[in-house]
C-alpha positions in Angstrom: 7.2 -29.5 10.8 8.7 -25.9 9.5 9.7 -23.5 12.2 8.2 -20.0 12.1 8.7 -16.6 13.2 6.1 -14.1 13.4 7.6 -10.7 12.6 4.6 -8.3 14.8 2.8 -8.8 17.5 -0.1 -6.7 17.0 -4.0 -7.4 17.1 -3.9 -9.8 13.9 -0.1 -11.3 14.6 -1.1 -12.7 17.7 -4.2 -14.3 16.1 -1.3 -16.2 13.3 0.9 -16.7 16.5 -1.5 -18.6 18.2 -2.6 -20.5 14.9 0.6 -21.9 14.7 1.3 -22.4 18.4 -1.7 -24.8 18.2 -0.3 -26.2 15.2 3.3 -26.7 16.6 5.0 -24.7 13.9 5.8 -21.2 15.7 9.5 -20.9 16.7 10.0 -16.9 17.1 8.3 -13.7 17.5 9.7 -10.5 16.8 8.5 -6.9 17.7 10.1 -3.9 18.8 7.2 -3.3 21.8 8.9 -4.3 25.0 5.1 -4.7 26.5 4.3 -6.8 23.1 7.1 -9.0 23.7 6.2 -9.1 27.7 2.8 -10.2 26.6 4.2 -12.8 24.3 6.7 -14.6 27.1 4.2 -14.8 29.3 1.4 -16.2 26.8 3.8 -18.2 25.0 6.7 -19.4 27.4 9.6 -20.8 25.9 9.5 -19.0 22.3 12.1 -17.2 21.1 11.7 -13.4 21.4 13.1 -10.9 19.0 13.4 -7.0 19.2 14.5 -6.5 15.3 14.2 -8.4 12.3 18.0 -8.1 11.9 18.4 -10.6 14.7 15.5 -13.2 13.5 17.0 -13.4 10.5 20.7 -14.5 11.7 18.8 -17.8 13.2 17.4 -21.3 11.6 13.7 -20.4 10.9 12.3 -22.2 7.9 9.9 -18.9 7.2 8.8 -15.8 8.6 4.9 -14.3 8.9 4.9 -10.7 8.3 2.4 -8.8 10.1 3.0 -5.5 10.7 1.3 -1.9 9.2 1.2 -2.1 5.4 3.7 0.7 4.5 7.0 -1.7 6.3 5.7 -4.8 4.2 8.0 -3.9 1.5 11.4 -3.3 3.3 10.4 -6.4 5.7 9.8 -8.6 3.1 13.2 -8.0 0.9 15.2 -8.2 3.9 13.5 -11.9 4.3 14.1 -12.5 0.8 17.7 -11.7 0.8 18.1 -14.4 3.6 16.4 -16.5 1.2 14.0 -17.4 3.9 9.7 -18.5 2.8 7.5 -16.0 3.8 4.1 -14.9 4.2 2.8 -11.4 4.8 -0.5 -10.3 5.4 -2.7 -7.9 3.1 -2.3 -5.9 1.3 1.4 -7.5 0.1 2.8 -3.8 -0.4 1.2 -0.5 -0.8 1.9 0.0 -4.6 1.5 -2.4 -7.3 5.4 -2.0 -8.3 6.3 -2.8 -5.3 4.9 -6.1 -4.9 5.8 -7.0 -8.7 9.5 -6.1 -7.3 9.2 -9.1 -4.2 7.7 -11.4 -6.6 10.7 -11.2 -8.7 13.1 -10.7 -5.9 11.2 -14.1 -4.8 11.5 -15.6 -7.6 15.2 -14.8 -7.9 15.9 -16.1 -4.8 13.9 -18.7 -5.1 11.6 -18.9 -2.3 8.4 -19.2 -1.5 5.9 -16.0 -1.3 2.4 -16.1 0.2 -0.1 -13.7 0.9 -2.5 -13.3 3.9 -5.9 -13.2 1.5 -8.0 -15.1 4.0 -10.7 -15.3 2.7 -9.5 -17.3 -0.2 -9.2 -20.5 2.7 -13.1 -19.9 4.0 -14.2 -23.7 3.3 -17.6 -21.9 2.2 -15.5 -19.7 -0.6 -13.7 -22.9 -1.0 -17.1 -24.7 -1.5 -18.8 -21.5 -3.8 -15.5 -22.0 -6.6 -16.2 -25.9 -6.6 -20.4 -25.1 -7.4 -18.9 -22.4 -10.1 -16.3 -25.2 -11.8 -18.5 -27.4 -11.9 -20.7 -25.8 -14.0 -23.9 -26.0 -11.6 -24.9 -22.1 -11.7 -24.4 -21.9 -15.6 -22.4 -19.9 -17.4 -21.3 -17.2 -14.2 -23.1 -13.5 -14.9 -22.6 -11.2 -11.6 -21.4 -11.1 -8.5 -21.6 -8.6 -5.6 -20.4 -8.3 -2.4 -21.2 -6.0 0.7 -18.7 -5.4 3.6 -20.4 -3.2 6.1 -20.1 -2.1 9.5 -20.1 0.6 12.4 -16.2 -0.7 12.7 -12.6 1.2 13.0 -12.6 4.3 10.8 -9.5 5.0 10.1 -7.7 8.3 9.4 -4.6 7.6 6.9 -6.3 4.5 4.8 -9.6 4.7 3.4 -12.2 2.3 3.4 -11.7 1.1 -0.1 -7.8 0.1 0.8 -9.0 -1.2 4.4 -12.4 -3.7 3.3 -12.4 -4.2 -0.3 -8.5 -5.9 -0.7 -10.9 -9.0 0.8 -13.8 -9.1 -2.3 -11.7 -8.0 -4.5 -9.1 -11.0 -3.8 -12.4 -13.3 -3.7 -13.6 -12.4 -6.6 -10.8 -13.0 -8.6 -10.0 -16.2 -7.4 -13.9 -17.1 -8.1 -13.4 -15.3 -12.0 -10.2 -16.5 -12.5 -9.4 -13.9 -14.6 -8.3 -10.2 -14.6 -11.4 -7.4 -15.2 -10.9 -5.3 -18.0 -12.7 -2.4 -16.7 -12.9 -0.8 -12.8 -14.5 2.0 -11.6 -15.3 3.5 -8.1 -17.2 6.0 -6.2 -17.5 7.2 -3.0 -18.5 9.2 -0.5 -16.5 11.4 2.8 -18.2 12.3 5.7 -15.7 11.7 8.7 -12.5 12.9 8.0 -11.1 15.0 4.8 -9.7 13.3 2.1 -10.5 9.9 3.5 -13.4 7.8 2.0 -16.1 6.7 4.4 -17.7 4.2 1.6 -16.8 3.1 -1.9 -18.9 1.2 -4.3 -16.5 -0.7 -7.1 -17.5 -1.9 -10.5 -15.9 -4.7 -12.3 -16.3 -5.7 -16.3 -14.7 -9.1 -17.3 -14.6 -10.7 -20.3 -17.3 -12.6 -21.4 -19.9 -9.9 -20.1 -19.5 -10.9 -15.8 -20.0 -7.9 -13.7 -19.1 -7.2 -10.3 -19.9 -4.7 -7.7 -18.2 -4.5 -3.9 -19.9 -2.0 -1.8 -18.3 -1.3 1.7 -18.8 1.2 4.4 -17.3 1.2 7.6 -20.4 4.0 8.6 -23.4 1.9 8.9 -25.7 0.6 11.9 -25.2 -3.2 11.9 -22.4 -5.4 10.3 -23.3 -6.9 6.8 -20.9 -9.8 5.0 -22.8 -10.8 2.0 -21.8 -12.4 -1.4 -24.3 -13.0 -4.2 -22.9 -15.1 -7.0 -25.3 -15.3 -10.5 -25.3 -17.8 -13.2 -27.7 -18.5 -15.6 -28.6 -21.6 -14.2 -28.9 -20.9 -10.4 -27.8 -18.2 -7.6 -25.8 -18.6 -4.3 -25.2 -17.1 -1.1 -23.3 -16.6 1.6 -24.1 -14.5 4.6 -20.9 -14.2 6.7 -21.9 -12.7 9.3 -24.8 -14.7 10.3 -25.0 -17.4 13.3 -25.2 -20.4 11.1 -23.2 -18.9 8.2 -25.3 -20.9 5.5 -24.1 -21.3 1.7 -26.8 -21.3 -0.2 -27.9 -22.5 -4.0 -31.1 -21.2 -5.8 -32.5 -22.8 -9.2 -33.6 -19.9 -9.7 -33.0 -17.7 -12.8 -34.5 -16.0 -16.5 -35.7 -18.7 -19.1 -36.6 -17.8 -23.0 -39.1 -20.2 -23.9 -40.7 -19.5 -27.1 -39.4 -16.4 -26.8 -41.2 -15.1 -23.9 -39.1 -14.2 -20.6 -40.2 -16.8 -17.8 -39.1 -16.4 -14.2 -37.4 -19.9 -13.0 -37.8 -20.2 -9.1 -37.6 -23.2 -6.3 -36.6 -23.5 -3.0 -33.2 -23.0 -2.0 -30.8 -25.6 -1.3 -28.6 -25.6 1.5 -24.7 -26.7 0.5 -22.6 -28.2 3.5 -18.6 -27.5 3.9 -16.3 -27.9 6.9 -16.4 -26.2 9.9 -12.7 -25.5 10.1 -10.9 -21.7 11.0 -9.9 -20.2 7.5 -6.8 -18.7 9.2 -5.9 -21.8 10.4 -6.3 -23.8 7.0 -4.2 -20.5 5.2 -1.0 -21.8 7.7 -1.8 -25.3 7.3 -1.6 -24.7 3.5 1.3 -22.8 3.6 3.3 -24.9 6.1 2.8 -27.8 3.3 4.2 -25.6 0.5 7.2 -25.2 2.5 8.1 -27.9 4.1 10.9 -29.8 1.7 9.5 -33.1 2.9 6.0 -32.7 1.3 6.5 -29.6 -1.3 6.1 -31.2 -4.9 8.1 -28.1 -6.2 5.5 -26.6 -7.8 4.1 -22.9 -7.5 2.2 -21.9 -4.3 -2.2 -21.9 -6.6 -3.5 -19.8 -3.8 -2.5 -16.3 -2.6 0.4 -16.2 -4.3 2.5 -13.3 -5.1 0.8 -12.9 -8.7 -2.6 -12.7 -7.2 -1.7 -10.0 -5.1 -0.4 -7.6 -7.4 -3.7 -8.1 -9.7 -5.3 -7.2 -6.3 -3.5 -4.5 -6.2 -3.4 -3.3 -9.8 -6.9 -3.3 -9.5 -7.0 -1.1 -6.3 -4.8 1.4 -8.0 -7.4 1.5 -10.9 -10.0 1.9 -8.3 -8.2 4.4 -6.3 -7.7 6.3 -9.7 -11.6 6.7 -10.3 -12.1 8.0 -6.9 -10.1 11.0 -7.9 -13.3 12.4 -9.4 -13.8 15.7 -7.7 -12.4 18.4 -9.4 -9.9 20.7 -8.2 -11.4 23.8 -7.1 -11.3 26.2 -10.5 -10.2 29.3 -8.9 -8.4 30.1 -6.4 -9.3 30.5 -3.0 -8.7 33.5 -0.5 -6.7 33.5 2.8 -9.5 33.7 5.1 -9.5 35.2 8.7 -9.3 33.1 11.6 -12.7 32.3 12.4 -13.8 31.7 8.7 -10.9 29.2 8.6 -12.3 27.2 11.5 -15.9 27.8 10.2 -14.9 26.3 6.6 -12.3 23.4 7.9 -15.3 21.3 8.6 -17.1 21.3 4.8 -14.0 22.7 2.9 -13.8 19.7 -0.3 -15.4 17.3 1.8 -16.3 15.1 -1.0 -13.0 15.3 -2.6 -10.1 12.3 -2.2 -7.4 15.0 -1.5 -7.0 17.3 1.5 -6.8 20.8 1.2 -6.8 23.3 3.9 -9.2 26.4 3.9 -6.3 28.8 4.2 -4.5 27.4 0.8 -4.9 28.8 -2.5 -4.6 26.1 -5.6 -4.4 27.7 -8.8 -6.5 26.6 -11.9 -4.9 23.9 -13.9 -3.1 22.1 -10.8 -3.4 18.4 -10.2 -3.6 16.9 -6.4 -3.2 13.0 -6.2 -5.5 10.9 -3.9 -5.0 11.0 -0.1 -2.7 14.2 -0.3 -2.5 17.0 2.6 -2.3 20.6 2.0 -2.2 22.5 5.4 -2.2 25.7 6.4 -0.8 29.3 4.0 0.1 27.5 1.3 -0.1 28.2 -2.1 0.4 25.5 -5.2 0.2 27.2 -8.4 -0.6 27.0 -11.7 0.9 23.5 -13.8 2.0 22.1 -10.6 1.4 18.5 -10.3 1.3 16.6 -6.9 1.0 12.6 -6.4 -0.3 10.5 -4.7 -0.2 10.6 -0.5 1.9 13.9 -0.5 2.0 15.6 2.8 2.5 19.7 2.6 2.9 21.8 5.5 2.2 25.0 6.4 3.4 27.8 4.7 4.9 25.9 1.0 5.1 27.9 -2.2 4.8 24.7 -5.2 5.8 27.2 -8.2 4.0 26.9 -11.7 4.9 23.5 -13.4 6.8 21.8 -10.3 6.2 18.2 -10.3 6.1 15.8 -7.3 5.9 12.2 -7.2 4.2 10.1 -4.7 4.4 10.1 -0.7 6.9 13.0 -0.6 6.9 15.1 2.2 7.2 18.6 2.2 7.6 20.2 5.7 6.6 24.5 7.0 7.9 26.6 5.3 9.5 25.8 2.0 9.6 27.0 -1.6 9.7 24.4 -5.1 10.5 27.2 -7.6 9.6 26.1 -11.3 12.6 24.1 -12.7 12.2 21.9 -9.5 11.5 17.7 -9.8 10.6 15.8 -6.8 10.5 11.6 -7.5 8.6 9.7 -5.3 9.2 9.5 -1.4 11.2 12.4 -1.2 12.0 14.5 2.4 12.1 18.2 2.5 13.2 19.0 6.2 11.7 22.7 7.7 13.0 25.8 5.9 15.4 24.4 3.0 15.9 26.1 0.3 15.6 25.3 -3.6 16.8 27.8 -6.6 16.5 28.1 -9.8 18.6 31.2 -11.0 22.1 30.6 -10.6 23.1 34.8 -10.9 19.9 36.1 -9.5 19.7 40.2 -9.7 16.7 42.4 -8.9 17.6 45.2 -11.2 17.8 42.1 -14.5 14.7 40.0 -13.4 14.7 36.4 -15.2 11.6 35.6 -15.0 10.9 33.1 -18.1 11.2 29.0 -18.1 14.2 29.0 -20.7 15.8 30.9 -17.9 15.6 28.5 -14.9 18.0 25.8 -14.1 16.5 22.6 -13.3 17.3 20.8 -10.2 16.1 17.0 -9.5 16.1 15.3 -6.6 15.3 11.1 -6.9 13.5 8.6 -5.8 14.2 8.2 -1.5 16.0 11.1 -0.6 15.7 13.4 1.8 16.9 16.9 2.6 17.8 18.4 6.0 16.6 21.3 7.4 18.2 25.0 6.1 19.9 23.3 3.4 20.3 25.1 0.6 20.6 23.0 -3.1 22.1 25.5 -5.5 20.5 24.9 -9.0 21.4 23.2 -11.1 22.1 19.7 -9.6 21.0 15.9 -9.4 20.1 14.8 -5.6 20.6 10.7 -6.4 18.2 8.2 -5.1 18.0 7.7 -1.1 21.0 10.8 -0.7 21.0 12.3 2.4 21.7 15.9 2.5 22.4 16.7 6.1 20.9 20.4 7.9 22.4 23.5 6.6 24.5 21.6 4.1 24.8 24.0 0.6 24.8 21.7 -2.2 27.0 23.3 -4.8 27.0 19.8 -7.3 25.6 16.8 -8.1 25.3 14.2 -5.0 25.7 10.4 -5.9 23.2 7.1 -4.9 23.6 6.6 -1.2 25.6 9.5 -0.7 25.6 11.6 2.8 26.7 14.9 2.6 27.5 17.8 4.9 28.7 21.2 5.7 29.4 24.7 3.6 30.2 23.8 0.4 28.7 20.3 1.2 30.8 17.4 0.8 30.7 13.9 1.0 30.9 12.2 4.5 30.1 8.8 3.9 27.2 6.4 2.5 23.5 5.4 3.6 21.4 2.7 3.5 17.5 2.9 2.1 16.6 2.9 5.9 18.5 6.0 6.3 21.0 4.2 8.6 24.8 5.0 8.3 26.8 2.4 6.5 29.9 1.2 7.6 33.3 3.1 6.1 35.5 0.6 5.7 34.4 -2.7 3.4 33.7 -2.5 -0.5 31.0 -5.0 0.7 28.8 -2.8 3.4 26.0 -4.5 5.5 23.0 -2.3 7.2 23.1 -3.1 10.9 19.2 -2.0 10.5 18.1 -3.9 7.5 20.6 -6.0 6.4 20.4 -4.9 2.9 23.7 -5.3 1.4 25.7 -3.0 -0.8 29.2 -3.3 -2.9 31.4 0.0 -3.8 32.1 0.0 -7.7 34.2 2.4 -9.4 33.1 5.1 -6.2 29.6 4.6 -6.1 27.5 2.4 -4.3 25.1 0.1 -5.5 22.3 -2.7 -3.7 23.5 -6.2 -4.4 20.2 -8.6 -5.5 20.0 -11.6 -3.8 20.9 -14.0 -6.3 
């Protein structure tokens, strides 16, 4: 039998650490939580406990379970993959659809086996629904819809279309078999700004089969239902009923003689095994990797694949929901108590968060799930992506573009000339420029006349440093507080003081790397880097 370690302790990694307890496969648990990991010895005496991944990794485990919040899946599941060790992580498999085509590769590459935690896909009744559908029983397949409801968990970071629908949407591709080749989505937010409260999703496949997944986490008694069509018959399946019935319906639309005739009979009830579907998920995953069973081939369910066209098609979905406008003028500072007064209904129905006290200019474009707080002002042209975080008191100049999940902090100014990538840090209070001779008696105010200044994918910027136009801030750089930045900083570079200069390298993490070695090893990660020709560079597992 494999031996498994459970990277998280949490609400759902003690339901897969229990799973494989009973099945005799877990060998480690790791979380950070010394009351996690108290729980854990006493529940499960005798397994071996872990405070870092970096630790887990450096022992015998055939495979590791990832269950931790979505946004570490990624830098979890590459360190696995460079130890060359199977793995299965829970949905979604990443947060972007780039990332998860990255750990398929990387997984491929490597060569080892990638899973993901899509559930539902091991219900013996879904199970039972795909083998009705292949066999041709229901006809040629029309429509399916699913509803996920429930006075449940609302959360205040993912909405509920990220949180419910990953589950119908990962079901109903594995029952089309195919991807769709339209999706849209709509919504509604009542509870908190920026945040959808419920989503209803349309699919178009080819060959005219429609699909619609409704879910709402604001609703007075929990609904699981999914209605399957064909032309020759109908099934059901409440999940969330006491006897938890599949059932088939020769019912249906005839043309005979070419008049419409309804087809009805009684329904007929379809039997399938009473077994966990969390516990036949491991089981099926323990046989693709153990070497003494595995036939080799590609893991059919859950696989990596799948999970990006999950996914892909949440991105798609998430893009539709960006369908309230951006206000089209701008918006006053109001006084205090209009502020408070307004904070309650200001965009409420939009998929981006903007603060009463802001002012967006016309023509500006706000990704989904972005923050605006208080006294700021984003001008005209600007263009902000997705899951940006603004504090209070940021000037984003006319044309500025910034990629997804940066995070700007108080009191900072993006002049024009000024490109953020995605997952860039601005600490409190640094400073950007774009004129490298500035003069108040010979203003230069005209595009042609600003220096650009671009800082890449990963990097942050400490607070009160000062980047002096123009200049490249390379990918995961780490400009330290009140460094000036006079020229272009490498990859991985850290650099400090006045001018700034280079005082060593960092990993992805952020973690110092050792000085010594060409070949450098994060004491955090474990990602691995090589020094070529004085820069540094990530070395692919091969």
């Amino acid at each position: 039998m494999p031996n498994v370690c459970v990277v998280g302790a949490g609400r759902w990694g003690r339901n897969h650490i229990r799973t494989l307890h009973e099945l005799g496969a877990l060998g480690g648990i790791v979380d950070s939580s010394p009351l996690a990991q108290q729980a854990a010895a006493q529940a499960w005496p005798g397994v071996e406990l872990f405070n870092n991944l970096a630790a887990a990794l450096q022992q015998p485990f055939d495979a590791f379970i990832v269950a931790t919040p979505a946004e570490t899946h990624f830098d979890l599941a590459r360190q696995i993959i460079a130890a060359r060790k199977h793995l299965l992580v829970e949905k979604p498999l990443t947060l972007r659809a780039d990332e998860a085509r990255e750990l398929v590769r990387l997984a491929d590459q490597a060569r080892v086996r990638l899973m993901v935690g899509h559930v539902l896909l091991f219900h013996p009744a879904i199970e039972r629904i795909k083998q009705v559908i292949s066999a041709g029983t229901i006809g040629r397949l029309q429509y399916l819809y699913s509803h996920r409801l429930n006075l449940g968990t609302v959360r205040t970071e993912e909405n509920i279309l990220w949180s419910f629908a990953p589950h119908d949407i990962s079901v109903f591709q594995y029952l089309v078999g195919k991807p769709p080749l339209q999706v849209d989505s709509h919504g509604g937010v009542f509870v908190t700004p920026g945040i959808h409260d419920t989503t209803m999703t349309t699919l178009v496949w080819p060959g005219n089969i429609v699909g619609h997944i409704f879910v709402s986490w604001l609703h007075p008694f929990k609904e699981q239902r999914l209605v399957v069509i064909g032309d020759k018959g109908m099934l059901t399946f409440e999940d969330h009923a006491t006897d938890r019935e599949v059932l088939f319906f020769r019912k249906g639309v005839d043309r005979v003689a070419g008049e419409l005739r309804i087809r009805d009979a009684d329904a007929e009830r379809l039997d399938y095994p009473a077994e966990m579907p969390l516990t036949r998920e491991l089981k099926y995953f323990l046989e693709q990797i153990d070497p003494r069973h595995a036939n080799g081939s590609a893991i059919d369910i859950a696989n990596g694949a799948s999970a990006v066209e999950v996914l892909d098609i949440l991105e798609r979905a998430t893009q539709r929901l960006e369908a309230a406008p951006v206000p089209s003028s701008s918006r006053p500072i109001m006084a205090p108590d209009a502020v408070h007064q307004a904070a309650a209904t200001s965009d409420a129905s939009a998929s981006y968060y903007v603060h009463p006290s802001s002012i967006i200019d016309d023509g500006v474009t706000l990704g989904v799930g972005t923050k605006i707080w208080h006294f700021s002002h984003v001008q005209s042209g600007a263009t902000i992506g997705r899951g940006v975080s603004i504090g209070q008191n940021v000037n984003v100049g006319p044309n500025v573009r910034i990629g997804d999940h940066c995070k700007i902090q108080n009191n900072v100014s993006i002049y024009e000339g000024v490109e953020l990538e995605d997952y860039v840090f601005c600490g409190p209070s640094m400073v950007f420029t774009n004129i490298v001779r500035p003069r108040s008696k010979y203003p230069q105010r005209a595009s042609h006349l600003y220096q650009k200044t671009l800082v890449r994918h990963g990097a942050s910027i400490g607070a009160n440093a000062t980047l002096v136009c123009p200049v490249t801030i390379g990918r995961h750089a780490f400009i330290a507080a009140g460094a000036v930045v006079t020229k272009d900083v490498p990859d991985y570079a850290m650099v400090a003081g006045v001018p700034a200069k280079q005082i060593g390298w960092v990993c992805e993490c952020g973690e110092s790397l050792p000085k010594a070695a060409a070949r450098r090893v994060c004491k955090k990660c474990r990602r691995v880097y090589r020094l070529v020709k004085k820069r540094l560079a990530p070395v692919e597992p091969k």
